[in-house]
VOGU-3710 file (C-alpha; in Angstrom, 3 decimals, decimal comma):
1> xxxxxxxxxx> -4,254/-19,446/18,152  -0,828/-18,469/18,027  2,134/-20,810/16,894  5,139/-21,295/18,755  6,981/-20,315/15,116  5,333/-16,978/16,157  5,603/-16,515/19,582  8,155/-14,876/21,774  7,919/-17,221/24,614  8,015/-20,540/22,780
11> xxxxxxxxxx> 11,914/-20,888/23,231  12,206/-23,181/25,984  10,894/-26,471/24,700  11,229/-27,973/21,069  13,483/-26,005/18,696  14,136/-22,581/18,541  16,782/-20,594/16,106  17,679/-17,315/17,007  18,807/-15,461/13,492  19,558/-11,661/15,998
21> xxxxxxxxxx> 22,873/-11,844/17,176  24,731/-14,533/15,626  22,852/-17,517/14,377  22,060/-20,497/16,914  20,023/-23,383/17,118  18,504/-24,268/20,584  16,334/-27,732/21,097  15,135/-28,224/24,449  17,355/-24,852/26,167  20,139/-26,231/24,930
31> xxxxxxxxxx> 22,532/-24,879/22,186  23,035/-26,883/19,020  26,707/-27,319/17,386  26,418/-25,964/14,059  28,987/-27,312/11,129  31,515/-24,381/10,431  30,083/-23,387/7,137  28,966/-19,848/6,434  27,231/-20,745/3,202  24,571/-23,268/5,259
41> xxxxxxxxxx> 24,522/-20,901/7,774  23,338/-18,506/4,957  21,080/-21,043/3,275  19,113/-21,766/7,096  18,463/-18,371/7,569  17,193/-17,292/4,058  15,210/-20,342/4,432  13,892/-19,942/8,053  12,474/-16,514/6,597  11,307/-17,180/2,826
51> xxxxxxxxxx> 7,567/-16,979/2,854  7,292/-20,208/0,361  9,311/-22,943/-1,365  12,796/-21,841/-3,096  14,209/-23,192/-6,235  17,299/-24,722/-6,089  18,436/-22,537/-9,317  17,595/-19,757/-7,061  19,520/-20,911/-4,039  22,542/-21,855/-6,141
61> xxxxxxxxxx> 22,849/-18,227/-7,474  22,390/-16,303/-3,938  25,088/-18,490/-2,612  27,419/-20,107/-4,870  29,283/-17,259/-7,679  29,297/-20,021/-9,910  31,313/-23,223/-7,935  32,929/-26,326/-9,960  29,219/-27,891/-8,886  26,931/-25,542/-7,057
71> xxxxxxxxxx> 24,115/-28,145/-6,563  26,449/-30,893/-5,044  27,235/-27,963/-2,551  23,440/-27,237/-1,717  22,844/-31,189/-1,387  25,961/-31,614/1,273  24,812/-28,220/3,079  20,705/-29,442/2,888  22,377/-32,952/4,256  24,003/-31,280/7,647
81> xxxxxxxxxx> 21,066/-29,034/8,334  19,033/-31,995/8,209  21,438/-33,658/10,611  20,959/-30,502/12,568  17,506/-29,610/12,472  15,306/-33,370/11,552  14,396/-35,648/14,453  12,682/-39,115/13,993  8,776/-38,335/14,112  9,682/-34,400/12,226
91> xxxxxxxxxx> 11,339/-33,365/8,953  11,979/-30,152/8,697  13,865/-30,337/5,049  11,541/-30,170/2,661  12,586/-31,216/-1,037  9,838/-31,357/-3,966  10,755/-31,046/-7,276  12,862/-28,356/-7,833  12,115/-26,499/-4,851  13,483/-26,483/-0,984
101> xxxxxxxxxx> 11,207/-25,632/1,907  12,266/-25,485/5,352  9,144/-26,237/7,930  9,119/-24,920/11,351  5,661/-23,410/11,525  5,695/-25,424/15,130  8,813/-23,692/15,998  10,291/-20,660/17,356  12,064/-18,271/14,905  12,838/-14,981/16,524
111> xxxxxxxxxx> 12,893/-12,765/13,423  9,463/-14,798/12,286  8,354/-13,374/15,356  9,151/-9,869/15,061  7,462/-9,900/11,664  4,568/-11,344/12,570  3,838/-8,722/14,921  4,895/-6,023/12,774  1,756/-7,151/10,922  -0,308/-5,096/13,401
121> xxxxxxxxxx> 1,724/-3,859/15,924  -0,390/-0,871/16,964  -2,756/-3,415/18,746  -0,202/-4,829/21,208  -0,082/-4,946/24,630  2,914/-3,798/26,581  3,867/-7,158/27,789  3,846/-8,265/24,170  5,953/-5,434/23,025  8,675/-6,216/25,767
131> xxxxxxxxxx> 9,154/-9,804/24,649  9,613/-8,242/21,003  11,779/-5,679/22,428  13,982/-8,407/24,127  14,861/-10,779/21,348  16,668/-7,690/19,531  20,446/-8,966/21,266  22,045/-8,031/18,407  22,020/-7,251/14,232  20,579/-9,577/11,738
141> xxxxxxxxxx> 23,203/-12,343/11,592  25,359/-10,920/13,483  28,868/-11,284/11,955  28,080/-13,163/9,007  29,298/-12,547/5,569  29,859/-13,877/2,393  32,883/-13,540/0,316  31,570/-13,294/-3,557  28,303/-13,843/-2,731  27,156/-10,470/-3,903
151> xxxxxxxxxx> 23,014/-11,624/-4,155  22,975/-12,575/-0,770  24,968/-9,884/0,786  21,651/-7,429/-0,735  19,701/-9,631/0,670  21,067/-9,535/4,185  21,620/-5,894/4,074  18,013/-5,472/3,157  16,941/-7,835/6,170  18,757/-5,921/8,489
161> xxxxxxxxxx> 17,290/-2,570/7,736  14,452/-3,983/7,508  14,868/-5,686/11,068  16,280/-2,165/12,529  13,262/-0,398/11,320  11,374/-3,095/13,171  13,348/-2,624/16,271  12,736/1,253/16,280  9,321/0,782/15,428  8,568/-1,472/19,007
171> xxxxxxxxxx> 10,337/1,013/20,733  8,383/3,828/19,959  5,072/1,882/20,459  6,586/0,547/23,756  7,164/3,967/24,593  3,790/5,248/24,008  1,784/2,275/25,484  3,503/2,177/28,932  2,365/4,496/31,716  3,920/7,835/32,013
181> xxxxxxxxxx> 6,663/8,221/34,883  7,550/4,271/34,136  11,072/3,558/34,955  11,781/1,710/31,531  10,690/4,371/29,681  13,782/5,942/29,868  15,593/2,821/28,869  13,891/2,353/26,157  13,741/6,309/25,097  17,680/5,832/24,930
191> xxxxxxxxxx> 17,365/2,845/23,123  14,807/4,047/20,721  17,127/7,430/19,963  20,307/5,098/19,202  18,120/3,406/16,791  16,943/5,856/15,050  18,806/8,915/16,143  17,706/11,268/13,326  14,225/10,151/14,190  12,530/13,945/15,133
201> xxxxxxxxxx> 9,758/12,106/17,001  12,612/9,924/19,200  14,016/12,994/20,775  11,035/14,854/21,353  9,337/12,052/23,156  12,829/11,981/25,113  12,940/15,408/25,988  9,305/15,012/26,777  10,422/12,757/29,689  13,240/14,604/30,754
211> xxxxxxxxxx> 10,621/17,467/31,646  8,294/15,417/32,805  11,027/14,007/35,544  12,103/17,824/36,202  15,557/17,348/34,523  15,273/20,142/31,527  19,780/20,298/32,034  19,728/17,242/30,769  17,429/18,182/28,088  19,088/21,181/27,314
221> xxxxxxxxxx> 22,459/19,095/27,050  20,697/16,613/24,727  19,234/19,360/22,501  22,579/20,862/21,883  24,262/17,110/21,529  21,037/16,328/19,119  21,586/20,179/17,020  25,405/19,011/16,303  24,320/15,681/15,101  21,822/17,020/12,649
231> xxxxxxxxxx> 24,002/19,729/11,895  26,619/16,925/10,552  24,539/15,396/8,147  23,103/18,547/6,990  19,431/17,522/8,235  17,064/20,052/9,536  16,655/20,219/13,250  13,592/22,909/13,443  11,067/20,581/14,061  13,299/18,826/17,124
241> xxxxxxxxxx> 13,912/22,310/18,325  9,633/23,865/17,775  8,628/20,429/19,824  11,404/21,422/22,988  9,565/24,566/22,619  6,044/23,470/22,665  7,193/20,796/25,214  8,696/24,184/27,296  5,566/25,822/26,668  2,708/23,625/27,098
251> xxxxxxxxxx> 1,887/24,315/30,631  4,178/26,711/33,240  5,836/24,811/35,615  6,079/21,910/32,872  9,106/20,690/35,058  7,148/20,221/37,884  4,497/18,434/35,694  4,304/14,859/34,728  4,171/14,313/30,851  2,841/11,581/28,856
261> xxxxxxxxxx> 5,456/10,139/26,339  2,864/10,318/24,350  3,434/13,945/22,650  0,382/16,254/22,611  -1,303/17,178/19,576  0,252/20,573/19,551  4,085/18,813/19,718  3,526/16,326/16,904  2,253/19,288/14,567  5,501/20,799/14,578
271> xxxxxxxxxx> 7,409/17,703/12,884  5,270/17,424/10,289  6,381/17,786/6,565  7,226/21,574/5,973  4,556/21,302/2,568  2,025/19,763/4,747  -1,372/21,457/6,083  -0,835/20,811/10,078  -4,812/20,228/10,869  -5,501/18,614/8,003
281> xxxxxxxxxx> -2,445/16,232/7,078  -2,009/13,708/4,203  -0,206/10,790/4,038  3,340/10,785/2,698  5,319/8,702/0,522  9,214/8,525/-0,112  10,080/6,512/-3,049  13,732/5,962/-2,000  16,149/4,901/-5,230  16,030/1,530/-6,437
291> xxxxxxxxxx> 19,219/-0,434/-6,907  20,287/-2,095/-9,706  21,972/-5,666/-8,649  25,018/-6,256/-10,882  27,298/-9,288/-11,096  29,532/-7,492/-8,431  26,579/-6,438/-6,173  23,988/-3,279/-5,901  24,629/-0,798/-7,488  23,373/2,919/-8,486
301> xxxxxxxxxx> 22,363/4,652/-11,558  20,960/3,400/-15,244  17,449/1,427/-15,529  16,811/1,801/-11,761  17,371/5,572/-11,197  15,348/6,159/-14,377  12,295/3,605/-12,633  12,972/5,552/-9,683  12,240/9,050/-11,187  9,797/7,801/-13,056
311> xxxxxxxxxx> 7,691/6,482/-10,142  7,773/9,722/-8,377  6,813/11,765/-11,269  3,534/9,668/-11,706  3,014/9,646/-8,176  3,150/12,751/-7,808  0,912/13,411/-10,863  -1,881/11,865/-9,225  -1,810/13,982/-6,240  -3,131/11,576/-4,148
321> xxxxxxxxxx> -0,899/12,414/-1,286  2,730/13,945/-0,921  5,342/12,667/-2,682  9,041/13,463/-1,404  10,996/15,583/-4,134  13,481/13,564/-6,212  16,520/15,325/-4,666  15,393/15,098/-1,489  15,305/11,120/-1,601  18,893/10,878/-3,482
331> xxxxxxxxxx> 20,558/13,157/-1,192  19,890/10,559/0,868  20,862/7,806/-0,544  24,218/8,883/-1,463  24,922/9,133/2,310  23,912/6,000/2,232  21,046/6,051/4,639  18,814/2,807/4,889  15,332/3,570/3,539  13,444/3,066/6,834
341> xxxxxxxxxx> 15,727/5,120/8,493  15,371/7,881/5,249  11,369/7,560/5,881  11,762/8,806/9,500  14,497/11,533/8,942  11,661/13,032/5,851  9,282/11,883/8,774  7,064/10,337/6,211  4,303/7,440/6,230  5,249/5,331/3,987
351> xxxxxxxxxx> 8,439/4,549/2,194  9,047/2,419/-1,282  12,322/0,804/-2,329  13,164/-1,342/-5,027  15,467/-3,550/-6,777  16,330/-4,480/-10,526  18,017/-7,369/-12,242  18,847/-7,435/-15,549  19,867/-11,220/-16,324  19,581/-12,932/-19,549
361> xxxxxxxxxx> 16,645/-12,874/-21,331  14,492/-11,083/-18,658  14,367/-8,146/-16,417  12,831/-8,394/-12,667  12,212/-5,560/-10,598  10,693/-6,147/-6,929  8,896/-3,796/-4,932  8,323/-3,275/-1,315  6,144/-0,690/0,337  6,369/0,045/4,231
371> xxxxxxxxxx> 4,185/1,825/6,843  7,332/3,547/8,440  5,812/3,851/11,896  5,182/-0,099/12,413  7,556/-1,443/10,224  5,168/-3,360/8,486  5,347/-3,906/4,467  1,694/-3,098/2,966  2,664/-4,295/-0,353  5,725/-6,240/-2,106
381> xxxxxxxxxx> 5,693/-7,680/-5,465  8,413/-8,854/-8,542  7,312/-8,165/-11,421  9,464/-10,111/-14,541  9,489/-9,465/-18,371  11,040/-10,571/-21,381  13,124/-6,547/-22,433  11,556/-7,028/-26,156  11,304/-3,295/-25,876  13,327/-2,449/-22,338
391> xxxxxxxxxx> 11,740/0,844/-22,159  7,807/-0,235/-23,070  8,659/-3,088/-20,118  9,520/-0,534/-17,585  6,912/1,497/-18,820  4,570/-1,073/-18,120  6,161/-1,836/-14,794  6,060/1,770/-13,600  2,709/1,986/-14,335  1,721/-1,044/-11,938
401> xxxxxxxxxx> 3,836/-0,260/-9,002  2,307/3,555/-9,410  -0,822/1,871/-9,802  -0,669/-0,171/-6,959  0,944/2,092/-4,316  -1,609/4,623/-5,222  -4,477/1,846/-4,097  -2,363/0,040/-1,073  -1,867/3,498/0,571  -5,652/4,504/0,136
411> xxxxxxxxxx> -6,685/1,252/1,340  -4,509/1,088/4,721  -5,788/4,869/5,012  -9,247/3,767/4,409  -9,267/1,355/7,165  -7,009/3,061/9,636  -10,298/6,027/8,993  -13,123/3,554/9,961  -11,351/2,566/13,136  -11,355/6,192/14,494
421> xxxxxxxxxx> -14,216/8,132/16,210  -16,334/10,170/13,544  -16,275/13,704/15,258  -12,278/12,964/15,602  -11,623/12,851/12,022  -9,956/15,719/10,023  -10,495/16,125/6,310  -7,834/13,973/5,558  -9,285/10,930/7,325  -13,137/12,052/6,713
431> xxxxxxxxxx> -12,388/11,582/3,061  -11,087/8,109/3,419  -14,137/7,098/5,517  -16,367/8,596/2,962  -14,465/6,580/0,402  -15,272/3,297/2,558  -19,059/4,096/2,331  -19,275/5,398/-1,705  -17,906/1,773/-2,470  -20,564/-0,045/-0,775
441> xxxxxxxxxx> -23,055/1,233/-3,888  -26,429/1,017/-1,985  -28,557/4,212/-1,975  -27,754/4,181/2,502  -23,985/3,972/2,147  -24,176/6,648/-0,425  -25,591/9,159/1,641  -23,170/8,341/4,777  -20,593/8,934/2,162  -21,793/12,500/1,382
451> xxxxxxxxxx> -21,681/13,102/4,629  -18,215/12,348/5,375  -17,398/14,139/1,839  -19,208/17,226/3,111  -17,051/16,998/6,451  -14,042/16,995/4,591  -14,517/20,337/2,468  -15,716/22,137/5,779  -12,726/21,091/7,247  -10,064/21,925/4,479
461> xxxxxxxxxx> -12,108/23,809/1,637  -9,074/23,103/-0,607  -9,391/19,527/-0,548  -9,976/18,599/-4,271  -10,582/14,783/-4,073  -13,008/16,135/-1,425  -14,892/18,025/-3,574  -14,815/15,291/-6,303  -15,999/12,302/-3,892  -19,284/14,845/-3,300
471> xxxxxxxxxx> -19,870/15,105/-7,201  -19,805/11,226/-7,181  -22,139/10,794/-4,603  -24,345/12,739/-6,834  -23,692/11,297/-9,452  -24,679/7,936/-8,288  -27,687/9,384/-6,486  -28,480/10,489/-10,064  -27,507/7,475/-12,251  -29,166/5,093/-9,529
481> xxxxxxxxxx> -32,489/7,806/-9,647  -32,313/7,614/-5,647  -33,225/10,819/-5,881  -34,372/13,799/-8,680  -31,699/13,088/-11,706  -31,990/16,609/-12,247  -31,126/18,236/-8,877  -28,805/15,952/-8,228  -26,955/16,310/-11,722  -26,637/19,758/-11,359
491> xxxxxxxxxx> -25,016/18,980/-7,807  -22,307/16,684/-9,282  -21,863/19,316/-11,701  -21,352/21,895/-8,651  -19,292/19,975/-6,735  -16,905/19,049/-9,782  -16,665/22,722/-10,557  -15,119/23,261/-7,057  -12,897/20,353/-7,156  -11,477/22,230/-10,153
501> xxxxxxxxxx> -11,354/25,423/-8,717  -9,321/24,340/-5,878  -7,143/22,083/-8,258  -7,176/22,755/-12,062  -4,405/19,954/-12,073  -5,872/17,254/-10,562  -7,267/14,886/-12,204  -10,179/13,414/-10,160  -11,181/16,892/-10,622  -11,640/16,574/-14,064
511> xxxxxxxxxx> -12,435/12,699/-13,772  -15,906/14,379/-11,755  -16,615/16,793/-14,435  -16,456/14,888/-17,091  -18,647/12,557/-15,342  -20,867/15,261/-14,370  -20,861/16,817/-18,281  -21,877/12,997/-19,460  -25,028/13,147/-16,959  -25,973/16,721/-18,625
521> xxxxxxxxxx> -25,604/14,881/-22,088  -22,697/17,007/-23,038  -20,436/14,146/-24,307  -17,911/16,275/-25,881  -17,281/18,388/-23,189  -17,043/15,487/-21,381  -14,829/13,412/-23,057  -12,643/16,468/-23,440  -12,917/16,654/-19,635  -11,852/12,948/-19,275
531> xxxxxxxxxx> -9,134/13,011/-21,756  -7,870/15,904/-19,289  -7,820/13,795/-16,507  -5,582/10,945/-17,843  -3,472/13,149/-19,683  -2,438/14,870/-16,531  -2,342/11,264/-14,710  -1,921/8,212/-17,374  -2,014/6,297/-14,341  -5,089/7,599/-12,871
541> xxxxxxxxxx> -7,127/4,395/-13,655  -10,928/5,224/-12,952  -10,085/8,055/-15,508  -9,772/5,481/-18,293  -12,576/3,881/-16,899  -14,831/6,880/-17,353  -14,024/7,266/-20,845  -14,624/3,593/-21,719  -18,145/4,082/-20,175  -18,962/7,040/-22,111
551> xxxxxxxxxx> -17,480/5,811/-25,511  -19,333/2,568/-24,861  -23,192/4,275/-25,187  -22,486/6,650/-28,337  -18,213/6,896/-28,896  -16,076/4,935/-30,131  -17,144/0,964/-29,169  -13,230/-0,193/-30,147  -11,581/2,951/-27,736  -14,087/1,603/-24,780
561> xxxxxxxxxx> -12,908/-1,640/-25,141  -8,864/-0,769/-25,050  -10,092/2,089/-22,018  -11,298/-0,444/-20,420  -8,436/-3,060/-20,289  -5,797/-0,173/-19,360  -8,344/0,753/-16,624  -8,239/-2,789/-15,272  -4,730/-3,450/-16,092  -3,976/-0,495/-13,955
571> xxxxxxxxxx> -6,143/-1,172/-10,897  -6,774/-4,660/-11,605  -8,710/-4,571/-8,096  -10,449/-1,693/-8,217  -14,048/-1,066/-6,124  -14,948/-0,115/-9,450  -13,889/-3,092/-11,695  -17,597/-4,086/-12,148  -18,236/-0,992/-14,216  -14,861/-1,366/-15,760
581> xxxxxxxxxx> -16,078/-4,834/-17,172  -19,979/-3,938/-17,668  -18,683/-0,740/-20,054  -16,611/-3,374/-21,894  -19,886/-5,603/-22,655  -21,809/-2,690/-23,615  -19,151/-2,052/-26,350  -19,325/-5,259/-27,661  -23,037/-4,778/-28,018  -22,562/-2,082/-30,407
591> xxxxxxxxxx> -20,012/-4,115/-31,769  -22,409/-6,920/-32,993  -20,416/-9,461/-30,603  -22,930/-10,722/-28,298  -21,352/-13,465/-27,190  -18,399/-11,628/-25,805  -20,870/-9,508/-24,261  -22,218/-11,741/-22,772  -19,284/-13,397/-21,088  -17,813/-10,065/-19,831
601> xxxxxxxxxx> -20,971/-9,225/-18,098  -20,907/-12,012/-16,339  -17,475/-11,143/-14,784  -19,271/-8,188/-14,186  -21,844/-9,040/-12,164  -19,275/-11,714/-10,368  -17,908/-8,140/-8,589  -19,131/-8,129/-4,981  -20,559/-5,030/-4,820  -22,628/-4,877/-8,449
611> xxxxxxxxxx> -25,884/-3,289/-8,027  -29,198/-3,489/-9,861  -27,915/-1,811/-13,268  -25,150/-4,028/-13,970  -27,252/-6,775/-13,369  -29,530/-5,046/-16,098  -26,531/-5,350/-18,337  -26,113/-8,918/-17,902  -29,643/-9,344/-18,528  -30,014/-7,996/-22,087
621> xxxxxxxxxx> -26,192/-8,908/-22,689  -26,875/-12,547/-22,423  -30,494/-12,371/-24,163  -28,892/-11,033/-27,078  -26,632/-13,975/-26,873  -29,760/-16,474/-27,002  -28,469/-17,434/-23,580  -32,417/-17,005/-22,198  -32,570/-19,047/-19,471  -29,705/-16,946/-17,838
631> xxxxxxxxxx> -31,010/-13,798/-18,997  -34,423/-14,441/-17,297  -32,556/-14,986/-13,981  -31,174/-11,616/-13,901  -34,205/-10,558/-14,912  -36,424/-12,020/-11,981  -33,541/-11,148/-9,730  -33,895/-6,982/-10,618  -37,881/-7,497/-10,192  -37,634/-9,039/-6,853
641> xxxxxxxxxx> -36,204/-5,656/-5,652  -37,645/-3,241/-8,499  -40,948/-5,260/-9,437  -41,872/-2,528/-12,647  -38,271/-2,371/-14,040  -38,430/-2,349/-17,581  -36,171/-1,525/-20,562  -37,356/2,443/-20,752  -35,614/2,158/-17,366  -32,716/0,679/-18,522
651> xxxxxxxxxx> -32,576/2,842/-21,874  -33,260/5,414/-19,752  -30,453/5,138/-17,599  -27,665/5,512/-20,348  -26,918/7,742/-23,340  -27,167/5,153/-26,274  -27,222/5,969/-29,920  -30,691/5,055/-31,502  -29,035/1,345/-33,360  -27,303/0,461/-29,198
661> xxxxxxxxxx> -30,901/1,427/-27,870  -32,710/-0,708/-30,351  -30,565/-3,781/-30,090  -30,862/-2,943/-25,866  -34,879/-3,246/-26,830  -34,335/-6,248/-29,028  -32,667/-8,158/-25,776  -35,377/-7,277/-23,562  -38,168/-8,546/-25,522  -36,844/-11,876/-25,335
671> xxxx> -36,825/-11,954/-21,673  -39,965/-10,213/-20,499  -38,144/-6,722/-20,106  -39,865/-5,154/-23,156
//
């Protein structure tokens, strides 16, 4: 059930604050006097929006540039906006401890509103999107700034792009949800281009219209007004001009036709990314420039520029999807565009800014990543370090935000692929289903997976990581021996051979031959494979992963273990953690440590979605700890599905050294397995 905090109607009764426009108060419909200040007017609204209690040390610094007694000022501005916003049976200051909270989860907040729908906005109904659309009466705080409050002047800057990006994003969805021929389409076409007027998508769905209601002078006049505007800020206007023309040309007599605002297939392939396949398009990422906040506000250049162009190189490296060129995104910048509005001139999907702070003794740098088209932010984190070493910390900061955008992008794609029909799905999307099925690990899911694998190479026969998700569900049928190990190793092996012919540089290309090699027991060739893989992508995680696996049978037991805590470290998530942590025990097998086997593979088997082998590991991990009665539970667990499974099996599934094997032998006598 929805909250009045969240919903666009609940502004009549009880308390309401309006933070579009300029900030008021309402209780009961009518307005509330505010005190004069601008700094509590600052401190309500940064606290109507923060997601969880704020230090006062924090609240000092965004609002005070260092006062005779900045927390006297915070207590006599928390005093009137109790006076303001308490009533007898309802506190809505919230002090404890250190921190400040301010509690209207039974309230109305307009901009709470907005974001809570930007959460999912592409399931809302039109009425729903017109409330949204109507509590936009003007900017972010309208009119309110802060003299030498440089913190909080970035932060309301960054609300109101963020807010504008929201805006545009309602618009277009209001657009495409109401009927065609509507008579506030137009209105909100018009509103929708002043929004986001370098938006290619904006004007074609406007021209759209004007055809559809027989008035192509009017388009004509807006394409040449639209052509000088681009022209101006040196932006590319072929793909606003190819959609007029496939608008033009979609049916003769288009005037006298009715068209959807909705643009055809064959109009939204023409403002696509000029390095994109049209049938078969990937997502896209802009990593716009971070900003370094100074004492004197946000700034460009130093640490954050080099984070920024380090970010896009690794993206890019992992050619997961495309990655906007570094000139490209700081062109932009320097005209100062915001990034939502940069991600809809490159007519991207997603867009990442940042922000660094350099203060005593630490360095923070927070991340945000956004789907452009709703608005919505996938993924935000701060990440804070002590600069022993300021370039091994931003090392080690690049590599999680790579890390992490790299998963939060696959997993919105993943999910946005299981909501469509299957024989609607280009390779793109068929992939990312297929993905959804490989990670369920049962011998079913596995084959719906090759499936959608197989439908993604018929579809785009260059699609590497198409071509490697196809080894893998080989491989598995293989390792798993759901079907003949030896046809279905020299599939994987196949399949991983195409993956590189399409892409020698990718690296889950090589990641699925040296998998493939491993199953063929040619360890070498596949470490050599492996090492490939991670030195063309050191963030490509399940790369590190492989090679802890295959050092932890018969390599090196010490390089498993540190392979597999940079594989976790990287994708600290992963579908695959459960290997990442069973690889890990095995090494410490070898090692002599049973006890720290043991413990690992019980994290292992903790994963969700570990099958029957890593419960095998467990098993003979914790019997060679003399931890039996655990050990025999594993083992009665395995038998209850495979009632004959015995160590040959489990020998048998991995490439051990003779002394692993006979300790593996050793554990399984104790517990029945022998």
């Amino acid at each position: 059930m929805e909250s009045a905090r969240s919903s666009p109607d609940g502004c009549k009764a009880g308390l309401a604050v309006r933070l579009f426009g300029p900030l008021t108060v309402i209780r009961d419909g009518a307005t509330v006097d505010l005190p004069q200040s601008r700094k509590l007017r600052a401190l309500l609204a940064y606290l109507a929006l923060a997601p969880h209690p704020v230090g006062r040390s924090r609240l000092c610094e965004l609002l005070w540039d260092v006062p005779n007694d900045p927390r006297g000022e915070l207590r006599w501005c928390l005093s009137k906006l109790r006076g303001v916003l308490d009533e007898p049976d309802c506190r809505r200051i919230e002090t404890q401890g250190d921190t400040v909270a301010l509690r209207l989860e039974d309230d109305f907040v307009d901009a709470v509103a907005v974001l809570a729908a930007a959460e999912d906005i592409t399931t809302l109904g039109v009425p729903r999107l017109q409330a949204l659309a109507r509590l936009f009466t003007g900017d972010f705080l309208d009119g309110l700034v802060l003299d030498r409050s440089p913190h909080f002047n970035s932060w309301l800057v960054a609300q109101r792009r963020r807010f504008h990006a929201c805006h545009a994003a309602i618009l277009e969805h209001l657009v495409a949800s109401l009927p065609a021929g509507s008579e506030d389409v137009s209105a909100h076409l018009d509103r929708w281009v002043e929004m986001a007027p370098f938006d290619a998508r904006a004007h074609a769905a406007l021209l759209a219209n004007l055809a559809a209601r027989s008035q192509l002078g009017a388009a004509e006049a807006h394409m040449t007004a639209a052509a000088v505007l681009f022209k101006s800020e040196e932006l590319d206007f072929e793909p606003v001009r190819a959609a007029w023309q496939a608008i033009r040309g979609e049916q003769p007599g288009v005037a006298s036709r009715t068209l959807p605002c909705v643009l055809p297939a064959a109009i939204t392939a023409t403002i696509t990314p000029a390095d994109a396949p049209v049938e078969n398009r990937h997502a896209s990422l802009a990593v716009m420039p971070f900003v370094e906040e100074a004492g004197t506000g946000s700034v460009r250049g130093g640490l954050a520029d080099g984070l920024t162009h380090d970010i896009i190189t690794r993206l890019a490296k992992l050619r997961d999807f495309f990655v906007i060129a570094r000139g490209s995104v700081f062109a932009l910048a320097e005209m100062n565009i915001a990034p939502e509005d940069a991600g809809r001139r490159l007519n991207v999907d997603y867009v990442t800014t940042g922000w660094v702070r350099s203060l005593a003794g630490r360095i923070i740098v927070s991340v945000e990543l956004v789907e452009v088209r709703t608005a919505r932010i996938v993924w935000a984190e701060t990440f804070e370090r002590r600069p022993d070493d300021i370039f091994a910390v931003l090392d080690d900061i690049g590599n999680s935000i790579v890390s992490s955008i790299s998963i939060e992008v696959e997993t919105v794609e993943r999910n946005r692929a299981m909501l469509k029909a299957p024989n609607s799905l280009n390779a793109w999307e068929a992939y990312h289903r297929g993905l959804w099925h490989m990670y369920r690990f049962t011998q079913p899911e596995n084959e719906l997976a090759r499936h959608f694998f197989e439908m993604a190479v018929q579809r785009d026969p260059t699609f590497a990581r198409a071509y490697a998700g196809l080894s893998f569900t080989h491989w598995q049928s293989a390792f798993q021996r759901w079907g003949d190990r030896d046809r279905e190793s020299a599939l994987a092996f196949e399949a991983a051979g195409r993956s590189l012919l399409v892409d020698d540089h990718n690296p889950a290309a090589h990641w699925a031959m040296g998998r493939a090699l491993w199953l063929r027991g040619e360890q070498d060739g596949s470490l050599i494979e492996l090492e490939r893989a991670v030195d063309l992508s050191p963030n490509f995680a399940l790369g590190h992963y492989a090679l802890s696996f295959v050092h932890s049978q018969s390599g090196d037991p010490m390089a498993a273990i540190g392979s597999s805590d940079h594989s976790r470290h990287l994708s600290p998530f992963d579908p695959l953690l459960f290997g990442m942590l069973g690889a890990r025990a095995m090494a410490h097998v070898r090692l002599g440590q049973f006890d720290e086997a043991a413990d690992w593979a019980l994290k292992a088997v903790a994963r969700p979605n570990a099958h029957a082998i890593i419960l095998a590991i467990a098993a003979h991990c914790l019997a060679l700890a003399g931890r039996l009665d655990e050990a025999r539970g594993f083992a009665a667990t395995i038998r209850r599905t495979l009632p004959h499974y015995c160590a040959d099996d489990f020998i048998g599934t991995f490439r051990f050294e003779p002394d692993a094997a006979a300790l593996f032998r050793q554990g399984a006598r104790r517990i029945g397995l022998g």
